[in-house]
C-alpha positions in Angstrom: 0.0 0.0 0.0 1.3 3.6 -1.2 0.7 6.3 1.5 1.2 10.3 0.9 4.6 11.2 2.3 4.8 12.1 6.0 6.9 14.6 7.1 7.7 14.5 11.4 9.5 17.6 12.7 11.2 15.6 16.0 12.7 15.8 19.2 13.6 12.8 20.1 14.1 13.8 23.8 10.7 14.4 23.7 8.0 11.3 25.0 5.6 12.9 22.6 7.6 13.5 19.4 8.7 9.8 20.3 4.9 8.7 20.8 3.8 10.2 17.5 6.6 8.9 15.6 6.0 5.2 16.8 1.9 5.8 15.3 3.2 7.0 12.0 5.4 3.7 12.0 2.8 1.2 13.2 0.1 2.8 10.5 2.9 1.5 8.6 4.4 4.5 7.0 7.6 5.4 7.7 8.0 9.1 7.7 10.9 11.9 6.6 12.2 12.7 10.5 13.5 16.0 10.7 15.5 16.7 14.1 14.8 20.2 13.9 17.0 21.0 17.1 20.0 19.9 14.3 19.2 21.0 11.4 17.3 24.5 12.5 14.5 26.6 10.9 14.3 28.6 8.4 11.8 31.3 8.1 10.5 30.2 4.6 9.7 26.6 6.3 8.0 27.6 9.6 5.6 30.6 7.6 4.7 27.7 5.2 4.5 25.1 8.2 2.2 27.6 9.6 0.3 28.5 7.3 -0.6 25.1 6.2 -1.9 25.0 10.3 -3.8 27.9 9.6 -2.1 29.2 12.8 0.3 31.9 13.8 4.0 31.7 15.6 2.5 32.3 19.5 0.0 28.8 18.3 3.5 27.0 18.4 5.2 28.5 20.9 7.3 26.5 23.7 7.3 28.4 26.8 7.6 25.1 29.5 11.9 24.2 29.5 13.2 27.2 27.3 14.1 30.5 27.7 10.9 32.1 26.4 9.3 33.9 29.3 12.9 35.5 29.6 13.5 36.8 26.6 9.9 38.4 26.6 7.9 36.6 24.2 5.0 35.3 25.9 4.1 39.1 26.1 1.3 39.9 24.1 2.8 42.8 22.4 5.9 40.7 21.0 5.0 40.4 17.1 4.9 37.7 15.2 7.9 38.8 13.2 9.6 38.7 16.3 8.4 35.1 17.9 9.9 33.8 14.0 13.1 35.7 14.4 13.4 34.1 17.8 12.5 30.4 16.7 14.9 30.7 14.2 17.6 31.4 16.5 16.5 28.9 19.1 15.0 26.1 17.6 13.7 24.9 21.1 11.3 27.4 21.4 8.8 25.5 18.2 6.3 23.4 19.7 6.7 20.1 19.1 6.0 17.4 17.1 4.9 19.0 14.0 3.5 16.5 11.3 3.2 17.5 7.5 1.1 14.7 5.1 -0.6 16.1 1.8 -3.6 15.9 3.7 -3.0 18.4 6.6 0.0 19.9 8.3 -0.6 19.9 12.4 1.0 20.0 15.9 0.5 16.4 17.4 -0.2 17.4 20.6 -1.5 14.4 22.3 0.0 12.1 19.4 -3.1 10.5 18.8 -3.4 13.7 16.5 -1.8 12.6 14.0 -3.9 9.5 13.3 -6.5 11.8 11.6 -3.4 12.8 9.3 -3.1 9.7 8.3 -6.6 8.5 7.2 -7.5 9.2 3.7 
């Protein structure tokens, strides 16, 4: 069986990146797995991850284990321009897992999220 190709942006420190990744393998896909904490963002990638989410930067935020509430951007004022120049520069501060497919592009947060990626 052919299946769409699956796209995981992973951390695999993290129990729910790790979670997700083992119900995109046992749906028997095995997806592209970015470590995005190696290889970093790019501002192209997370506006088009985005906007396939139909969200903004603050939807994908990390605050919990990074520097975020430090470096001001859980304030309200802090643009979005300014959460993406941050991400950029620290990689930790994107939400994660974050699961591309043709059909849908979505943070998995539970995992179980991205079984409805995965259905045709």
């Amino acid at each position: 069986m052919t299946h769409p190709a699956v796209t995981i942006f992973h951390n695999p420190a993290c129990g729910t990146s790790r979670n997700t990744l083992a119900l995109i393998r046992e749906a028997g896909i095995e997806p592209t797995v970015v470590e995005y904490l190696k290889t970093g963002w790019t501002r192209p990638q997370l506006t088009a991850l985005l906007a396939r989410m139909g969200k903004g930067p603050r939807d994908i935020l990390r605050v919990n284990g990074t520097a975020a509430e430090d470096l001001g951007l859980t304030d309200p004022a802090t643009t979005d321009e300014a959460l993406l120049d941050a991400m950029i520069a620290e990689p930790i501060l994107v939400q994660r897992p974050i699961v591309a497919t043709a059909k849908a592009t979505a943070l998995c947060r539970p995992a179980e999220t991205v079984l409805s990626l995965l259905t045709r």
